[in-house]
Structures are given as C-alpha cells and as structure tokens.
C-alpha positions in Angstrom: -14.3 110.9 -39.0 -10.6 109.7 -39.6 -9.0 111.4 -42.9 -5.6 111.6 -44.3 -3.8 114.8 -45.1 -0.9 115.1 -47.9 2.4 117.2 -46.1 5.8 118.3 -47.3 8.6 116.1 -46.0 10.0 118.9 -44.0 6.9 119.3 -42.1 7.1 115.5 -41.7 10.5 115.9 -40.2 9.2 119.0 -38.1 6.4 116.8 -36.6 8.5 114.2 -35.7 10.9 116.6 -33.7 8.0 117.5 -32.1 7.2 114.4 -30.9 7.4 113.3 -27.5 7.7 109.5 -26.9 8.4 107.3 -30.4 4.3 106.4 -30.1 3.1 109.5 -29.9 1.0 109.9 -32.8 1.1 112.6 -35.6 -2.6 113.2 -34.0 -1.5 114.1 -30.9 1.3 116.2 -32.1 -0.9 118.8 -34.1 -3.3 118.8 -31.2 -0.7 119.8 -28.9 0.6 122.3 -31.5 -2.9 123.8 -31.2 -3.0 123.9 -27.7 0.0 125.7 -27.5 -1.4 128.1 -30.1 -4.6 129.0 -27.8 -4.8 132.6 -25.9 -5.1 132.2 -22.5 -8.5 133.0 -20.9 -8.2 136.2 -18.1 -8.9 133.8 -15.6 -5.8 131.7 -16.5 -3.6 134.9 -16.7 -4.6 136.4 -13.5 -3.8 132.8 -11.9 -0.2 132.5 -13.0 0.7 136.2 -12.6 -0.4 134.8 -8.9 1.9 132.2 -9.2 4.6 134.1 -10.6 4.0 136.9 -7.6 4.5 134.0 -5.2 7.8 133.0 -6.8 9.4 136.2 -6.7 8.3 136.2 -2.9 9.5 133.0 -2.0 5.6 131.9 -1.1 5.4 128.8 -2.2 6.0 124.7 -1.5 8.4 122.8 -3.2 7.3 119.3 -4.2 9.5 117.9 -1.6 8.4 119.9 1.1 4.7 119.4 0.5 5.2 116.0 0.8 6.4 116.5 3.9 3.8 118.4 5.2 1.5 115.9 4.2 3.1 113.4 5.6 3.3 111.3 2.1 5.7 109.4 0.9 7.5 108.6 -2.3 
C-alpha cells in the first residue's frame, strides 16, 4: 500500500544528497538508509574478517587478473 509521509525541508535536502542517480526515488533512498542501518548476521562477519585476512596477506585476485585467469574478456 503506497502512502505519503509529511518531512522537514532539511531532511528533504538530506535525501536528496543521498541520492544516487537523479531517478533514484525517495523510496529507494530510505530503503538503502535501512539497509545500511542493519547488523550484520555472524555469518557475514566471519566472511569479511576472511576477506579482510586475505587482504592483509596479499591472497587475493584482482579484477584484472581474474579475468585473466579465466580467459574473459572485457
């Protein structure tokens, strides 16, 4: 169900420097606000203390070389 919600013109202004492309919809910028606002499940934090661990080691594939080693191209 669609609705409308009353906000302060500085909160309009905050929402639209929030925005990420001109079309991007008020919708999709409190959703994404949200998002960000969500705690990480343990699974999820385990995963990029992983990826973080393989950083600091050097572990990893750059885009570039992945694409390499796949033998795909641009």
């Amino acid at each position: 169900m669609a609705t409308t919600i009353q906000v302060s013109g500085e909160l309009l202004l905050a929402l639209k420097q929030r925005k990420q492309y001109d079309k991007e919809s008020y919708e999709e910028v409190i959703w994404n606000m949200v998002e960000d606002g969500l705690e990480l499940n343990e699974t999820t934090k385990k995963q990029v203390e992983q990826s973080r661990k393989e950083i600091r080691s050097g572990t990893f594939y750059t885009h570039e070389q992945l694409k390499k080693k796949l033998k795909l191209r641009d």
